[in-house]
mmCIF entry with sequence, helices, sheets and N, C-alpha, C, O atoms, coordinates in Angstrom:
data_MODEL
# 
_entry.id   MODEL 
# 
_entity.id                         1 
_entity.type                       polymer 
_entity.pdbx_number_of_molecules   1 
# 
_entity_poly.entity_id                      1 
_entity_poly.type                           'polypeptide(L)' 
_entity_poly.nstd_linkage                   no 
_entity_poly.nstd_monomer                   no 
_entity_poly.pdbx_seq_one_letter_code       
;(UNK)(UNK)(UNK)(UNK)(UNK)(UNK)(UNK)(UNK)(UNK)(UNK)(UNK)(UNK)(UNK)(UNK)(UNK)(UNK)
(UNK)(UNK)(UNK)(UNK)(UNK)(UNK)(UNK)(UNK)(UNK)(UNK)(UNK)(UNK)(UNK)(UNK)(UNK)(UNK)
(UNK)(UNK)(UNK)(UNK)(UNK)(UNK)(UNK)(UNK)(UNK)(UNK)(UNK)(UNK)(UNK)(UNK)(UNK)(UNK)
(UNK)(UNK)(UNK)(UNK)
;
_entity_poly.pdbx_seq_one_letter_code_can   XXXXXXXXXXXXXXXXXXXXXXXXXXXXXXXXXXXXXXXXXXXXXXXXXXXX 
_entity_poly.pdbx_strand_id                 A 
# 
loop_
_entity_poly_seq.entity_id 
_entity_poly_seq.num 
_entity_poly_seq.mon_id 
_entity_poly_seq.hetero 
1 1  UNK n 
1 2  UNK n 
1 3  UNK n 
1 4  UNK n 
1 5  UNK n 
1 6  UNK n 
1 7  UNK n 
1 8  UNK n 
1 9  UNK n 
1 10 UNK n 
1 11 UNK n 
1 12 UNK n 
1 13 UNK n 
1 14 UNK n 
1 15 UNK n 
1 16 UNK n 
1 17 UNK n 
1 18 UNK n 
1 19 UNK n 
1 20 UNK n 
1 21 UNK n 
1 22 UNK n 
1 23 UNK n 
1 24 UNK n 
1 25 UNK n 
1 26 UNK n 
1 27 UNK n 
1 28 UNK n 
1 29 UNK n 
1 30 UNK n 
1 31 UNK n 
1 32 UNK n 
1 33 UNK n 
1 34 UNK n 
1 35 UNK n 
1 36 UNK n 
1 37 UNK n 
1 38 UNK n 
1 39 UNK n 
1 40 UNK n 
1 41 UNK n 
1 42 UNK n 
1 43 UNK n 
1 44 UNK n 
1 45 UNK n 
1 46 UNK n 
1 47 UNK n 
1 48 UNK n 
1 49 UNK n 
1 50 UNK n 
1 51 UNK n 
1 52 UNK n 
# 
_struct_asym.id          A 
_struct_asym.entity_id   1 
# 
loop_
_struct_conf.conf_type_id 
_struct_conf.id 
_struct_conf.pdbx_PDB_helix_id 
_struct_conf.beg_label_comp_id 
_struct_conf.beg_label_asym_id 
_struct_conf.beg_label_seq_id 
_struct_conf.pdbx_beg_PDB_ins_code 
_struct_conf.end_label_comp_id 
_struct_conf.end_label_asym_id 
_struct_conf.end_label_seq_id 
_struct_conf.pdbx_end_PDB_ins_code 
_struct_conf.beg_auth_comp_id 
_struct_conf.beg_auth_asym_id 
_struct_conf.beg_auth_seq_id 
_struct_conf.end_auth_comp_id 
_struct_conf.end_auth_asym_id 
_struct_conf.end_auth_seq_id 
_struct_conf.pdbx_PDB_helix_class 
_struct_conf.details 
_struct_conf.pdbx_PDB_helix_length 
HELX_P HELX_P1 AA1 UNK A 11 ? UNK A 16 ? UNK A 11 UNK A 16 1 ? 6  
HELX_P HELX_P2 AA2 UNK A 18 ? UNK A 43 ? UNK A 18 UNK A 43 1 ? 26 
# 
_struct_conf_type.id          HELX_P 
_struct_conf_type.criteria    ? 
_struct_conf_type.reference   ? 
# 
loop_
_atom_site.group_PDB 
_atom_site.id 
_atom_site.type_symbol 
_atom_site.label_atom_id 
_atom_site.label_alt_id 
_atom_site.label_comp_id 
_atom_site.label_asym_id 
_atom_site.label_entity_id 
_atom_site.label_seq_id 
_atom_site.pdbx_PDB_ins_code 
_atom_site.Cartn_x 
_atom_site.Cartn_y 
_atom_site.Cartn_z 
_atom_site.occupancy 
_atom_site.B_iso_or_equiv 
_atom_site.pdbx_formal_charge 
_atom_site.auth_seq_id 
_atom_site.auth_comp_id 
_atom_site.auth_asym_id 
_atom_site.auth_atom_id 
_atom_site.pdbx_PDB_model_num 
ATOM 1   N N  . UNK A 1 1  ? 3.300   6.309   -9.864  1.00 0.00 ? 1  UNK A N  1 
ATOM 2   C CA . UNK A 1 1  ? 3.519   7.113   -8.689  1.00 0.00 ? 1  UNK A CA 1 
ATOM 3   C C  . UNK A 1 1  ? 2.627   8.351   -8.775  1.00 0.00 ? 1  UNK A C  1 
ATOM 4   O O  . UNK A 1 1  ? 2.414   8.999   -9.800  1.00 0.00 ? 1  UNK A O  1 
ATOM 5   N N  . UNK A 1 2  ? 2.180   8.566   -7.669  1.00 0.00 ? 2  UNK A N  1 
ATOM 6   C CA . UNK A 1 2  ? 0.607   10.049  -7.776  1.00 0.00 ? 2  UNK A CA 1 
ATOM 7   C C  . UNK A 1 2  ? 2.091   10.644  -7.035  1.00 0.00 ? 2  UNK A C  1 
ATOM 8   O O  . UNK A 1 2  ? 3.076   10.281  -6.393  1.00 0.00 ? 2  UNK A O  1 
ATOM 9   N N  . UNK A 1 3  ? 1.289   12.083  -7.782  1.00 0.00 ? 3  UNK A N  1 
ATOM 10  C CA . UNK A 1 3  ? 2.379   13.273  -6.830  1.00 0.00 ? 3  UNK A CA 1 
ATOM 11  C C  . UNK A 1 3  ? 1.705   13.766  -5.476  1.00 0.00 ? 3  UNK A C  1 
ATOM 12  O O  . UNK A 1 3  ? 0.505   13.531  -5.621  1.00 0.00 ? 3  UNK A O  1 
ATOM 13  N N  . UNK A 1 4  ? 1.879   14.241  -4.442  1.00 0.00 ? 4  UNK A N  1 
ATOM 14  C CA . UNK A 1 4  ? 1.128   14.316  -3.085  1.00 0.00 ? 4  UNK A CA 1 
ATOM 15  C C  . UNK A 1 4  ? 0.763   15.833  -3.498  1.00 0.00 ? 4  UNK A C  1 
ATOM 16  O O  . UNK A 1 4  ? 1.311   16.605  -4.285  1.00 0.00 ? 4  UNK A O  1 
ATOM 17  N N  . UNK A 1 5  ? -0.333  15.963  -2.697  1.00 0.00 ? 5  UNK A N  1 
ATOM 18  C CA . UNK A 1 5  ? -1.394  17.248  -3.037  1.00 0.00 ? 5  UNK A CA 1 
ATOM 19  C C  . UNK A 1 5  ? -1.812  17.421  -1.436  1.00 0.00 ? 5  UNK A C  1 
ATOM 20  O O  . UNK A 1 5  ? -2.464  16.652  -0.729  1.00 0.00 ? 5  UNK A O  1 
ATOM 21  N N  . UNK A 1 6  ? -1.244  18.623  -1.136  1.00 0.00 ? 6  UNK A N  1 
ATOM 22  C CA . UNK A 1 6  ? -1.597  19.024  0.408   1.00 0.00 ? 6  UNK A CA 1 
ATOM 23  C C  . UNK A 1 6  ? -2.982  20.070  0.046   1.00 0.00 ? 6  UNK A C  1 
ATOM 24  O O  . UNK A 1 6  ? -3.241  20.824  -0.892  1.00 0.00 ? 6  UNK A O  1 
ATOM 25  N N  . UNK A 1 7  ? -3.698  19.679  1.312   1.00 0.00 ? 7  UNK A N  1 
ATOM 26  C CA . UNK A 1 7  ? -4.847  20.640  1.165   1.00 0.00 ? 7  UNK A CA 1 
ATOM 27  C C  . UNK A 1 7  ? -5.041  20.714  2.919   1.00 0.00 ? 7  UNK A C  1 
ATOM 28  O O  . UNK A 1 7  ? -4.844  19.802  3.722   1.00 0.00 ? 7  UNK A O  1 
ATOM 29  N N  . UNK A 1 8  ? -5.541  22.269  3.216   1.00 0.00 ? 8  UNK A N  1 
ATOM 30  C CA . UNK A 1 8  ? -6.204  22.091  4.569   1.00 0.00 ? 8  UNK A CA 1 
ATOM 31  C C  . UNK A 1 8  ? -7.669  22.009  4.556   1.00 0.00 ? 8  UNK A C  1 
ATOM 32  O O  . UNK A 1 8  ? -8.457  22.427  3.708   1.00 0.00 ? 8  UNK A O  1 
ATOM 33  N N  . UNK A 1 9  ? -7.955  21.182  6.029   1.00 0.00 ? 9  UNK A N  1 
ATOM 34  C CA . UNK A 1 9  ? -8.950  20.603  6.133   1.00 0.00 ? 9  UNK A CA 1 
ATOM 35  C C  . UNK A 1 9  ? -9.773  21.322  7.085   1.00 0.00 ? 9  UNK A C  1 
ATOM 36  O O  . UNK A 1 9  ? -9.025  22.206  7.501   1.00 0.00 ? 9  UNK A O  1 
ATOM 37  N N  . UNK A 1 10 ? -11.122 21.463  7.780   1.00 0.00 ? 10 UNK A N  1 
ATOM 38  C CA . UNK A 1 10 ? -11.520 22.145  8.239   1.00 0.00 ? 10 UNK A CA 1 
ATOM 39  C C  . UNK A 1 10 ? -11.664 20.740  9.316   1.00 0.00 ? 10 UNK A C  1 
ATOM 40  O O  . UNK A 1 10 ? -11.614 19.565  8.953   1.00 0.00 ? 10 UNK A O  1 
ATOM 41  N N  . UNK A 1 11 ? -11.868 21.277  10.812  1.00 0.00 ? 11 UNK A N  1 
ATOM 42  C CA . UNK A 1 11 ? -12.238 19.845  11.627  1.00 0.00 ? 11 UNK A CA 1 
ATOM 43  C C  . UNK A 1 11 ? -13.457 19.111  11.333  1.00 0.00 ? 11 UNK A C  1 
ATOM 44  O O  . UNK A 1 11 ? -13.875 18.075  11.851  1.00 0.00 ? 11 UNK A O  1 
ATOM 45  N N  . UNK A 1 12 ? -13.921 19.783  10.471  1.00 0.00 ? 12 UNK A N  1 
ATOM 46  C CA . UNK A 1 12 ? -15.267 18.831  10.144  1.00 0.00 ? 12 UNK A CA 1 
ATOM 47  C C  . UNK A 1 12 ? -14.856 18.242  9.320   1.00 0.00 ? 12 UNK A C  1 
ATOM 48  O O  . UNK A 1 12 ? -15.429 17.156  9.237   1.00 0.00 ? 12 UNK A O  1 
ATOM 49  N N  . UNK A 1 13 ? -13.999 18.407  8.500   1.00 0.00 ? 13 UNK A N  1 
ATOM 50  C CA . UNK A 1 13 ? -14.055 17.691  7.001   1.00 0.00 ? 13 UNK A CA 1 
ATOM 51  C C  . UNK A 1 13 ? -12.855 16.420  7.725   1.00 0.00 ? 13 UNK A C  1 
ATOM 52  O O  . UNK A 1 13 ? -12.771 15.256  7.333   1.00 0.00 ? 13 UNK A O  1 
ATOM 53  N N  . UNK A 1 14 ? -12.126 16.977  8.710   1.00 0.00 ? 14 UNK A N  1 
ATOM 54  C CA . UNK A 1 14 ? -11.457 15.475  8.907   1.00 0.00 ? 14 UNK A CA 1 
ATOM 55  C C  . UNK A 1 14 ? -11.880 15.049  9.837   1.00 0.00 ? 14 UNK A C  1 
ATOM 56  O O  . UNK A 1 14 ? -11.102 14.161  10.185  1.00 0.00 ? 14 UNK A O  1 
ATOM 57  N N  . UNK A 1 15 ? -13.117 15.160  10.886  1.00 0.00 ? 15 UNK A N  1 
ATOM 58  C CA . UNK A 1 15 ? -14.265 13.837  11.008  1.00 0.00 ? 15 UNK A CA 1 
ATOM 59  C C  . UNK A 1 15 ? -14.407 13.506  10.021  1.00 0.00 ? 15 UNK A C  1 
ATOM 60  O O  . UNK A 1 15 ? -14.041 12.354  9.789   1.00 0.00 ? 15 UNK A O  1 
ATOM 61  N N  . UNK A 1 16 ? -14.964 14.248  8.979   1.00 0.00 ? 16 UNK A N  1 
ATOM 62  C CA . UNK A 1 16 ? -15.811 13.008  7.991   1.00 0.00 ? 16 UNK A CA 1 
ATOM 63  C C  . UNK A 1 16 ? -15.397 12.326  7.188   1.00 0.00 ? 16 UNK A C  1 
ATOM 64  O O  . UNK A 1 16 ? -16.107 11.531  6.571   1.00 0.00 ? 16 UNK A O  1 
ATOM 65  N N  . UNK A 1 17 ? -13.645 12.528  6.925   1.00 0.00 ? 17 UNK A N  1 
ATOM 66  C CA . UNK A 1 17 ? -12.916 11.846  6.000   1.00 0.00 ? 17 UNK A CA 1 
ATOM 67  C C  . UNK A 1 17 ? -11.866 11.114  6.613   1.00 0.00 ? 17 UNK A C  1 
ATOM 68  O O  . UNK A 1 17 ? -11.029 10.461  5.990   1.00 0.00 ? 17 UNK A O  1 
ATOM 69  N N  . UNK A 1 18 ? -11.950 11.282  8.332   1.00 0.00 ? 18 UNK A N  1 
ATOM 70  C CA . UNK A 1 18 ? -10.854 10.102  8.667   1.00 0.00 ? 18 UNK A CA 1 
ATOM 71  C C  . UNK A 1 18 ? -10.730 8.923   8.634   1.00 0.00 ? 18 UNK A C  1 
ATOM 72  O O  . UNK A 1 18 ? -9.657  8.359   8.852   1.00 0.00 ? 18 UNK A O  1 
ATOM 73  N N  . UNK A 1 19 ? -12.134 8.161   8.272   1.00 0.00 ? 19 UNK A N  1 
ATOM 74  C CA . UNK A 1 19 ? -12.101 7.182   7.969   1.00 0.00 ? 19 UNK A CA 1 
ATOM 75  C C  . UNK A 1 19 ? -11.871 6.537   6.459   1.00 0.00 ? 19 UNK A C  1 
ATOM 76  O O  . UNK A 1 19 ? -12.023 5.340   6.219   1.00 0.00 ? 19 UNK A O  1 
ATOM 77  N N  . UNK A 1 20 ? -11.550 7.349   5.662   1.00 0.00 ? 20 UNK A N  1 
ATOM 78  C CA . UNK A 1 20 ? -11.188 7.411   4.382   1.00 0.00 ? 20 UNK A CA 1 
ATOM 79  C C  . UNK A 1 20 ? -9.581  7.438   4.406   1.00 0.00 ? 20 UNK A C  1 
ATOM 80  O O  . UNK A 1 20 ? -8.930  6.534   3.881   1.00 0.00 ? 20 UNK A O  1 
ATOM 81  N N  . UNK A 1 21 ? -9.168  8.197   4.852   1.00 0.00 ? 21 UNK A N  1 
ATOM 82  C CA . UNK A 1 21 ? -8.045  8.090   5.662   1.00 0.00 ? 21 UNK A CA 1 
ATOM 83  C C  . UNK A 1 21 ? -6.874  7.010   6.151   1.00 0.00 ? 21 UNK A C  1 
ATOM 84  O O  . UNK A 1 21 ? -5.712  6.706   5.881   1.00 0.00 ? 21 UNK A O  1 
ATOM 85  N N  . UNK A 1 22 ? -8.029  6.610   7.111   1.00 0.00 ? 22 UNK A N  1 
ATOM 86  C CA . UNK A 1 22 ? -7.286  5.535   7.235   1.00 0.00 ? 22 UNK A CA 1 
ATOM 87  C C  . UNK A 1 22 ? -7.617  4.147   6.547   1.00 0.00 ? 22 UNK A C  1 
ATOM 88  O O  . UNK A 1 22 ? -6.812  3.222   6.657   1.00 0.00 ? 22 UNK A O  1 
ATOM 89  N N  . UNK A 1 23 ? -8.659  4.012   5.920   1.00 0.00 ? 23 UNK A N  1 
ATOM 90  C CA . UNK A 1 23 ? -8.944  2.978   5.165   1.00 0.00 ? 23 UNK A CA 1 
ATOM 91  C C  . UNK A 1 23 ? -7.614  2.864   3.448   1.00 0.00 ? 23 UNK A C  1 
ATOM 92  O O  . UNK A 1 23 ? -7.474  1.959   2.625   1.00 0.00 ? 23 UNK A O  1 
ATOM 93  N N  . UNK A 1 24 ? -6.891  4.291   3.585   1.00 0.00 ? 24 UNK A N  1 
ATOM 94  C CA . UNK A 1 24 ? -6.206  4.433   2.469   1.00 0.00 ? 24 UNK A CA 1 
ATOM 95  C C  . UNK A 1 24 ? -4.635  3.853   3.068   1.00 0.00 ? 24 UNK A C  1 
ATOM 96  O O  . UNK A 1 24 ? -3.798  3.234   2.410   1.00 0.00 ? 24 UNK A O  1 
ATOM 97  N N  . UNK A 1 25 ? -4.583  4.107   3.952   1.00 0.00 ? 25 UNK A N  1 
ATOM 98  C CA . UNK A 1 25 ? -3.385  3.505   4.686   1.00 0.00 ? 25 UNK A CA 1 
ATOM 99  C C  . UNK A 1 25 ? -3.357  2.162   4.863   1.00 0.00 ? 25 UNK A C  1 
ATOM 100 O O  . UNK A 1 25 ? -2.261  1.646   4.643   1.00 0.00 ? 25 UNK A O  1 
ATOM 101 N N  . UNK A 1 26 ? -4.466  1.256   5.282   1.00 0.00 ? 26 UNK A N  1 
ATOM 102 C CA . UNK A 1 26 ? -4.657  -0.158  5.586   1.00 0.00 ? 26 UNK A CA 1 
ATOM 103 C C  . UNK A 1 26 ? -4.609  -0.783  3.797   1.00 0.00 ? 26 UNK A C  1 
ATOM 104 O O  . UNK A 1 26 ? -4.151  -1.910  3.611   1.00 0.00 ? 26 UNK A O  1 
ATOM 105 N N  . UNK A 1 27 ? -5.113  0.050   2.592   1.00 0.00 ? 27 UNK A N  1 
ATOM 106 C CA . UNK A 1 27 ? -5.012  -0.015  1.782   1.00 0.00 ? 27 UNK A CA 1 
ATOM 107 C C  . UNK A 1 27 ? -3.701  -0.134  1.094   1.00 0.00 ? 27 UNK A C  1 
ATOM 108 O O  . UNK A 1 27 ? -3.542  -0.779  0.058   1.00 0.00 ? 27 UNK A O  1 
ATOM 109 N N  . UNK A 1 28 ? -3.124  0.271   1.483   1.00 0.00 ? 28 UNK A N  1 
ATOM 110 C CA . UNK A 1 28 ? -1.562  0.362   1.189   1.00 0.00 ? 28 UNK A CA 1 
ATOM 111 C C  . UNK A 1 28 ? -0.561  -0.750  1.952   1.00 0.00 ? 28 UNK A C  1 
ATOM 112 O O  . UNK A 1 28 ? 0.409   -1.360  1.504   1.00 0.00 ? 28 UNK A O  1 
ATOM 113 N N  . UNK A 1 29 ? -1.168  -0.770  3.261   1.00 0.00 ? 29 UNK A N  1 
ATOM 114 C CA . UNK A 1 29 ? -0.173  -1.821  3.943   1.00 0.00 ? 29 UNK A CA 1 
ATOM 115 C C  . UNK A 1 29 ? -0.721  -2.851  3.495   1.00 0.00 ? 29 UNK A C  1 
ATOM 116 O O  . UNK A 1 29 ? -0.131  -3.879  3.826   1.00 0.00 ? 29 UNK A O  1 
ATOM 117 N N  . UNK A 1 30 ? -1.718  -3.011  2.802   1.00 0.00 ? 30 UNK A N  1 
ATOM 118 C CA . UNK A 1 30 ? -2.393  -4.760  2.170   1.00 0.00 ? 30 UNK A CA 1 
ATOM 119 C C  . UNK A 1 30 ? -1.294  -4.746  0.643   1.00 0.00 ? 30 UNK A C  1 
ATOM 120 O O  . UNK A 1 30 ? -0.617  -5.771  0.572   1.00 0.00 ? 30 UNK A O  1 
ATOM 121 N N  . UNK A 1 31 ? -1.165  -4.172  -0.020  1.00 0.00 ? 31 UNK A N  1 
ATOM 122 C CA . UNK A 1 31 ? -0.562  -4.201  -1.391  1.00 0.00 ? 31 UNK A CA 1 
ATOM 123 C C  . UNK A 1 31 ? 0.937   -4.271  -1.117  1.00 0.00 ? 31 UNK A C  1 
ATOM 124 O O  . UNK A 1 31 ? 1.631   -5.028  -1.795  1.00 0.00 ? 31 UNK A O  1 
ATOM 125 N N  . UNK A 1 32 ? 1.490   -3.483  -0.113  1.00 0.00 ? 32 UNK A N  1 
ATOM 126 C CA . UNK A 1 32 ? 2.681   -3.988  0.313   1.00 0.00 ? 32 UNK A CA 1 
ATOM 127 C C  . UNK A 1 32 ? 2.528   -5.197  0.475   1.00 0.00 ? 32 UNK A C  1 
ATOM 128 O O  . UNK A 1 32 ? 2.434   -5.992  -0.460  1.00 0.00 ? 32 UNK A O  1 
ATOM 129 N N  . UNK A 1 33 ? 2.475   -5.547  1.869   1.00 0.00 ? 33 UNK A N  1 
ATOM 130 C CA . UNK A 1 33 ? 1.969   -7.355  2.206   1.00 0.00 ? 33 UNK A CA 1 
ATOM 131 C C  . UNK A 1 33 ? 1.784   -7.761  0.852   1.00 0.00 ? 33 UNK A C  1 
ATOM 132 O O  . UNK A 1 33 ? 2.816   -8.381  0.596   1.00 0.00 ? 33 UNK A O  1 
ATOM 133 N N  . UNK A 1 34 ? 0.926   -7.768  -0.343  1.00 0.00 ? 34 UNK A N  1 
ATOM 134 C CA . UNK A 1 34 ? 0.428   -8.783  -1.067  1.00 0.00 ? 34 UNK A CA 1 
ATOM 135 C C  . UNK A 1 34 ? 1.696   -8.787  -1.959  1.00 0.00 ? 34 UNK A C  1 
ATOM 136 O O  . UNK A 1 34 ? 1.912   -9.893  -2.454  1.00 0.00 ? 34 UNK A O  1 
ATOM 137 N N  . UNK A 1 35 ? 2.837   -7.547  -2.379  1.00 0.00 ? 35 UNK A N  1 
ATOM 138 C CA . UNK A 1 35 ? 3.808   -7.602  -3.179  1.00 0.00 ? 35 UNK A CA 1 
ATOM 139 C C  . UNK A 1 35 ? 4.790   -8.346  -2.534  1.00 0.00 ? 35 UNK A C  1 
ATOM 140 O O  . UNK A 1 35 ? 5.228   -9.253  -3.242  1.00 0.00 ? 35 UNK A O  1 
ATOM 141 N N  . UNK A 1 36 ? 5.470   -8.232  -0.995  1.00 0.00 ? 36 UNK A N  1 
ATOM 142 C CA . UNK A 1 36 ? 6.165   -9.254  -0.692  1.00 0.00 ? 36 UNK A CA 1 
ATOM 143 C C  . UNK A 1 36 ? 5.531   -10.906 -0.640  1.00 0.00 ? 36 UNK A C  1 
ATOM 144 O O  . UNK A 1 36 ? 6.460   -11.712 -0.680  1.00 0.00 ? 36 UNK A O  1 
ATOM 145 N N  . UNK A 1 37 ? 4.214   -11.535 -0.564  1.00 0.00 ? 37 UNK A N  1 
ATOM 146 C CA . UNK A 1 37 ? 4.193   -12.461 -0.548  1.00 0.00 ? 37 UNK A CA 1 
ATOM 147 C C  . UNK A 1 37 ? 4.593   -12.600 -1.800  1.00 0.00 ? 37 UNK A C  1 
ATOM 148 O O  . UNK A 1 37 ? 5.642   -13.239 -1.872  1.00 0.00 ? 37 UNK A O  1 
ATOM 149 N N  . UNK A 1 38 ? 4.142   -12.233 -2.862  1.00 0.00 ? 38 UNK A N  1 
ATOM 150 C CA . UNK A 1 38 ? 4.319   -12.124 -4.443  1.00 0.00 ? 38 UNK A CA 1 
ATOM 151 C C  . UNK A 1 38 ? 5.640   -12.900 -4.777  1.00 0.00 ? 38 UNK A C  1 
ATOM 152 O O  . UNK A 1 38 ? 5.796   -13.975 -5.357  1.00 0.00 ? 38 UNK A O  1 
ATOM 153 N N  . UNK A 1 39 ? 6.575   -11.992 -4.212  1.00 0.00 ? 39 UNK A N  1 
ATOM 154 C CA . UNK A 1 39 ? 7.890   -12.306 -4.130  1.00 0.00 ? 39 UNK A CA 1 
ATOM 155 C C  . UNK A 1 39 ? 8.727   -13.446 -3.876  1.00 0.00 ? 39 UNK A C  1 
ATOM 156 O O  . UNK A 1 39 ? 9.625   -14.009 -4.503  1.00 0.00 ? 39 UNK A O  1 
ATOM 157 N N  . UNK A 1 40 ? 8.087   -13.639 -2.619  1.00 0.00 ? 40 UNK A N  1 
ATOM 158 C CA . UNK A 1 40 ? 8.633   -15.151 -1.896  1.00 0.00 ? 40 UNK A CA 1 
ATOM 159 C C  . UNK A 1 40 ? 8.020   -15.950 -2.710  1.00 0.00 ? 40 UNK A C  1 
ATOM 160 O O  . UNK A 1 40 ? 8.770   -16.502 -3.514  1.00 0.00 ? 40 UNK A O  1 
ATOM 161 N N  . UNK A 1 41 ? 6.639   -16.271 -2.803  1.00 0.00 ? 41 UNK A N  1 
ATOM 162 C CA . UNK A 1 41 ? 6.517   -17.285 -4.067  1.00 0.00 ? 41 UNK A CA 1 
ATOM 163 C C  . UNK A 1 41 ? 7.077   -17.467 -5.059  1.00 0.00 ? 41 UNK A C  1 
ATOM 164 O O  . UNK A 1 41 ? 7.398   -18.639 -5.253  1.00 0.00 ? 41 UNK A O  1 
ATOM 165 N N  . UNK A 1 42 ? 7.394   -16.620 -5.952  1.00 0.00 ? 42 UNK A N  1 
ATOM 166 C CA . UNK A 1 42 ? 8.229   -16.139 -7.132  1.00 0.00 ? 42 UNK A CA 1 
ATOM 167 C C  . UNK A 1 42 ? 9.850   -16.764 -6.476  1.00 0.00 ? 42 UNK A C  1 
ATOM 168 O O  . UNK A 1 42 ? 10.631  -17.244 -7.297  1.00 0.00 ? 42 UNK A O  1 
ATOM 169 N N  . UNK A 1 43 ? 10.108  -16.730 -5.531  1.00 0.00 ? 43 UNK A N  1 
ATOM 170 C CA . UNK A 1 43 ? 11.894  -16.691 -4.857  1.00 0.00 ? 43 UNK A CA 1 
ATOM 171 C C  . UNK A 1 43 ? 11.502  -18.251 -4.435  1.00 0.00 ? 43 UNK A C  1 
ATOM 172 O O  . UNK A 1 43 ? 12.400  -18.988 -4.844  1.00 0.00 ? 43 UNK A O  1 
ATOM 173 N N  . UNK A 1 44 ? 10.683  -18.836 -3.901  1.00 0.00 ? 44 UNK A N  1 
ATOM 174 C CA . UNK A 1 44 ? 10.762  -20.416 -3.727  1.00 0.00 ? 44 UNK A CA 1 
ATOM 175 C C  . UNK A 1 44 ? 9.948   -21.011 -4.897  1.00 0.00 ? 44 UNK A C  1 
ATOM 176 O O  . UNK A 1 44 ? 9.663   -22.193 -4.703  1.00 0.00 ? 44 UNK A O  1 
ATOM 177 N N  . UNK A 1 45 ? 9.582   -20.590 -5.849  1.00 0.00 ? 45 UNK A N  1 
ATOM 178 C CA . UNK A 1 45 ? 9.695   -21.392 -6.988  1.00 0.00 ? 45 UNK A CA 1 
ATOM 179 C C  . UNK A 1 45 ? 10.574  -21.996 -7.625  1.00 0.00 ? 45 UNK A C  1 
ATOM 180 O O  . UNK A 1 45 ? 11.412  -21.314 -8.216  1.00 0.00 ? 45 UNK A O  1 
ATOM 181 N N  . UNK A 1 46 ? 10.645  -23.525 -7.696  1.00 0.00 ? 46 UNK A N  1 
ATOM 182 C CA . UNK A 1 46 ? 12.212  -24.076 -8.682  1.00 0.00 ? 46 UNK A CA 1 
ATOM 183 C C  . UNK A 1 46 ? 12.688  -23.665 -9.828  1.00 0.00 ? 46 UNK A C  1 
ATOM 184 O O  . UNK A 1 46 ? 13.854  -23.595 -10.217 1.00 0.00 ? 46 UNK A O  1 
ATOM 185 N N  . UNK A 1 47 ? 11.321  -23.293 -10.539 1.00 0.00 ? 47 UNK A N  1 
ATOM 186 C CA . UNK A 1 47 ? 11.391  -23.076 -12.072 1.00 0.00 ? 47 UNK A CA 1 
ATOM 187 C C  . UNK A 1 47 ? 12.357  -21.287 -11.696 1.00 0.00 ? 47 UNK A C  1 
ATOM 188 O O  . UNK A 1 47 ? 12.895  -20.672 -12.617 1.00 0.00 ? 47 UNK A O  1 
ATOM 189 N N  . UNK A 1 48 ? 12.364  -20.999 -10.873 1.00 0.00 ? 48 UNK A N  1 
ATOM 190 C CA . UNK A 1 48 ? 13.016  -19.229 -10.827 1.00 0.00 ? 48 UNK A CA 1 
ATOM 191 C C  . UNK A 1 48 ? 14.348  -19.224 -11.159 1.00 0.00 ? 48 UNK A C  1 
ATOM 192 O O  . UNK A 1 48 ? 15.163  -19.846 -10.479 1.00 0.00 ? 48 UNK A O  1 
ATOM 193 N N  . UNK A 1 49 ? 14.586  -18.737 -11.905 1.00 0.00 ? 49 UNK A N  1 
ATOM 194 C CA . UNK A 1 49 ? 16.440  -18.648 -12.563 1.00 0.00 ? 49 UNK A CA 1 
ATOM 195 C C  . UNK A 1 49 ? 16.994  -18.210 -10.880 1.00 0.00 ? 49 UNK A C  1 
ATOM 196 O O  . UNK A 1 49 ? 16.418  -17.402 -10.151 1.00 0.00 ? 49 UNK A O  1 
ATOM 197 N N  . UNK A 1 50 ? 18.426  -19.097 -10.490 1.00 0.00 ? 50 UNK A N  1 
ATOM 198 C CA . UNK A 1 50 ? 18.899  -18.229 -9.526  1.00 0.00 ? 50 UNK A CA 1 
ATOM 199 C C  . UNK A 1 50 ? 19.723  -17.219 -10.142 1.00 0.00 ? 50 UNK A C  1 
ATOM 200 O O  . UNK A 1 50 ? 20.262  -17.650 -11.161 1.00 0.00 ? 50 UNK A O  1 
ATOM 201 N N  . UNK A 1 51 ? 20.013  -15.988 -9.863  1.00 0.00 ? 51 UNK A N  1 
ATOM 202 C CA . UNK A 1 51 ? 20.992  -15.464 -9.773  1.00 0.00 ? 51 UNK A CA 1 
ATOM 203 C C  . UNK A 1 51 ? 22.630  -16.425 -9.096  1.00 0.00 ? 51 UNK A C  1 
ATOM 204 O O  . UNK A 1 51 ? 22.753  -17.259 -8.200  1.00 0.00 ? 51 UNK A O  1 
ATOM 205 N N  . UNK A 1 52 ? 23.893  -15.627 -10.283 1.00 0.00 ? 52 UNK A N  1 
ATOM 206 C CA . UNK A 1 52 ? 25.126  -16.008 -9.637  1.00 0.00 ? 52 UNK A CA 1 
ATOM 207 C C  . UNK A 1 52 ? 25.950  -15.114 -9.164  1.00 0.00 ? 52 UNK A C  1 
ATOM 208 O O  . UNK A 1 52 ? 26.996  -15.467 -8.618  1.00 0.00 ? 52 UNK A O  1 
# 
């Protein structure tokens, strides 16, 4: 877990870093997505102990 670090930005600097920005967000919603598929594979595998 990173600890969050606020900084202000000048309007130039977030033109030039909004696309960093949001490439860090799409970045994140892919690793989510890739941990729940993770999961379901792992959960419809036979070999997976069920819980009782």
């Amino acid at each position: 877990m990173c600890k969050t670090v606020s900084r202000t930005l000048s309007p130039d600097q977030v033109a030039d870093y909004r696309e960093w920005f949001a490439n860090e967000r799409r970045l994140r919603d892919l690793v989510h997505e890739l941990e729940r598929l993770s999961l379901s594979v792992i959960e419809a595998d036979p070999r997976t102990p069920r819980r009782r």
